[in-house]
C-alpha positions in Angstrom: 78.5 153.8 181.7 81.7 153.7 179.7 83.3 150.8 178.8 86.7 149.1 179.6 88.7 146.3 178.4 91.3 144.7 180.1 93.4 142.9 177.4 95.4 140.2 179.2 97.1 137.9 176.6 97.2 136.3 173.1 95.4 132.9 172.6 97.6 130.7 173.9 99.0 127.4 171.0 101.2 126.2 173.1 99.7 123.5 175.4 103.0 121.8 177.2 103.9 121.4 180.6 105.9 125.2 180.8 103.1 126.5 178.8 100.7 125.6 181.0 102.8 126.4 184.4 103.1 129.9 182.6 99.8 130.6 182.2 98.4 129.6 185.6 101.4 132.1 186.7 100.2 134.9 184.4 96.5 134.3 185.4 97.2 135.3 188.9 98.5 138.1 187.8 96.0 138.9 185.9 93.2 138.7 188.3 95.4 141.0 190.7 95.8 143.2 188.2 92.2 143.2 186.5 90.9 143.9 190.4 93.4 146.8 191.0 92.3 148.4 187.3 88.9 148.0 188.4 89.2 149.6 191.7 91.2 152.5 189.8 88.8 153.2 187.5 85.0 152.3 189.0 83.5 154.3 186.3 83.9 152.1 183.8 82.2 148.7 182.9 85.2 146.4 182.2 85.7 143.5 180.5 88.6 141.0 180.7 89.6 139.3 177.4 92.2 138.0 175.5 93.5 139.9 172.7 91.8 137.9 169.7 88.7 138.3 172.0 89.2 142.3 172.1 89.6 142.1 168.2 86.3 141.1 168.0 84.5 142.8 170.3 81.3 144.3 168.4 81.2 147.7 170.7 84.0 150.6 170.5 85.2 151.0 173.8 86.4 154.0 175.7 89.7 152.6 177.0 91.4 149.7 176.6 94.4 148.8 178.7 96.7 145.9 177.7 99.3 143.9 180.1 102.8 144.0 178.9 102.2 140.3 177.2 99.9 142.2 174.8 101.6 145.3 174.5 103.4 144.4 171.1 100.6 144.2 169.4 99.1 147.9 170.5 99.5 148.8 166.9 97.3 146.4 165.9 95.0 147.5 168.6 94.8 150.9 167.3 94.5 150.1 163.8 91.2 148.5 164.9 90.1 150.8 167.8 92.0 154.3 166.0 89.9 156.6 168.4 90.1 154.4 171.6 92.8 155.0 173.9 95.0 152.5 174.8 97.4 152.1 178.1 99.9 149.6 178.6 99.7 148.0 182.1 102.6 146.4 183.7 101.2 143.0 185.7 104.4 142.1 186.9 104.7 145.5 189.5 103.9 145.6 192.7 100.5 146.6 192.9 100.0 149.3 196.2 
């Protein structure tokens, strides 16, 4: 079975009241998102990770799709992955 990754966001620093507000928000996001990229794609095994998490993963992949918080660092994604394909994902849209 191929193998997905789901790239949702950078390793958070930031540990304030906001922050933390923020990333509950984002994490339902997320997991509407990660279940709507699963249900797209059923062929792959996919794995949900943050990006210094996908940086590290051992395996190459044969997609990974990033949210849009990750999506500036898609170079950096491709330096590592160069014959991966990567997709941007926006998990702020309505999902149908």
């Amino acid at each position: 079975m191929a193998v997905g990754i789901f790239v949702t966001e950078m390793d958070r620093l930031d540990y304030q009241g906001g922050a933390i507000v923020n990333a509950v928000l984002n994490g339902q996001y997320y997991k509407k998102a990660f279940a709507h990229i699963q249900a797209e794609f059923p062929e792959y095994d996919w794995h949900e990770l943050k990006l210094s998490e996908t940086l590290d993963y051992k395996e190459k992949p044969d997609l990974i799709i990033v949210s849009r918080n990750v999506v500036p660092f898609i170079s950096a994604i491709k330096q590592h992955f160069p014959e991966v394909k990567v997709a941007d994902y926006d998990t702020w849209a309505k999902q149908k």
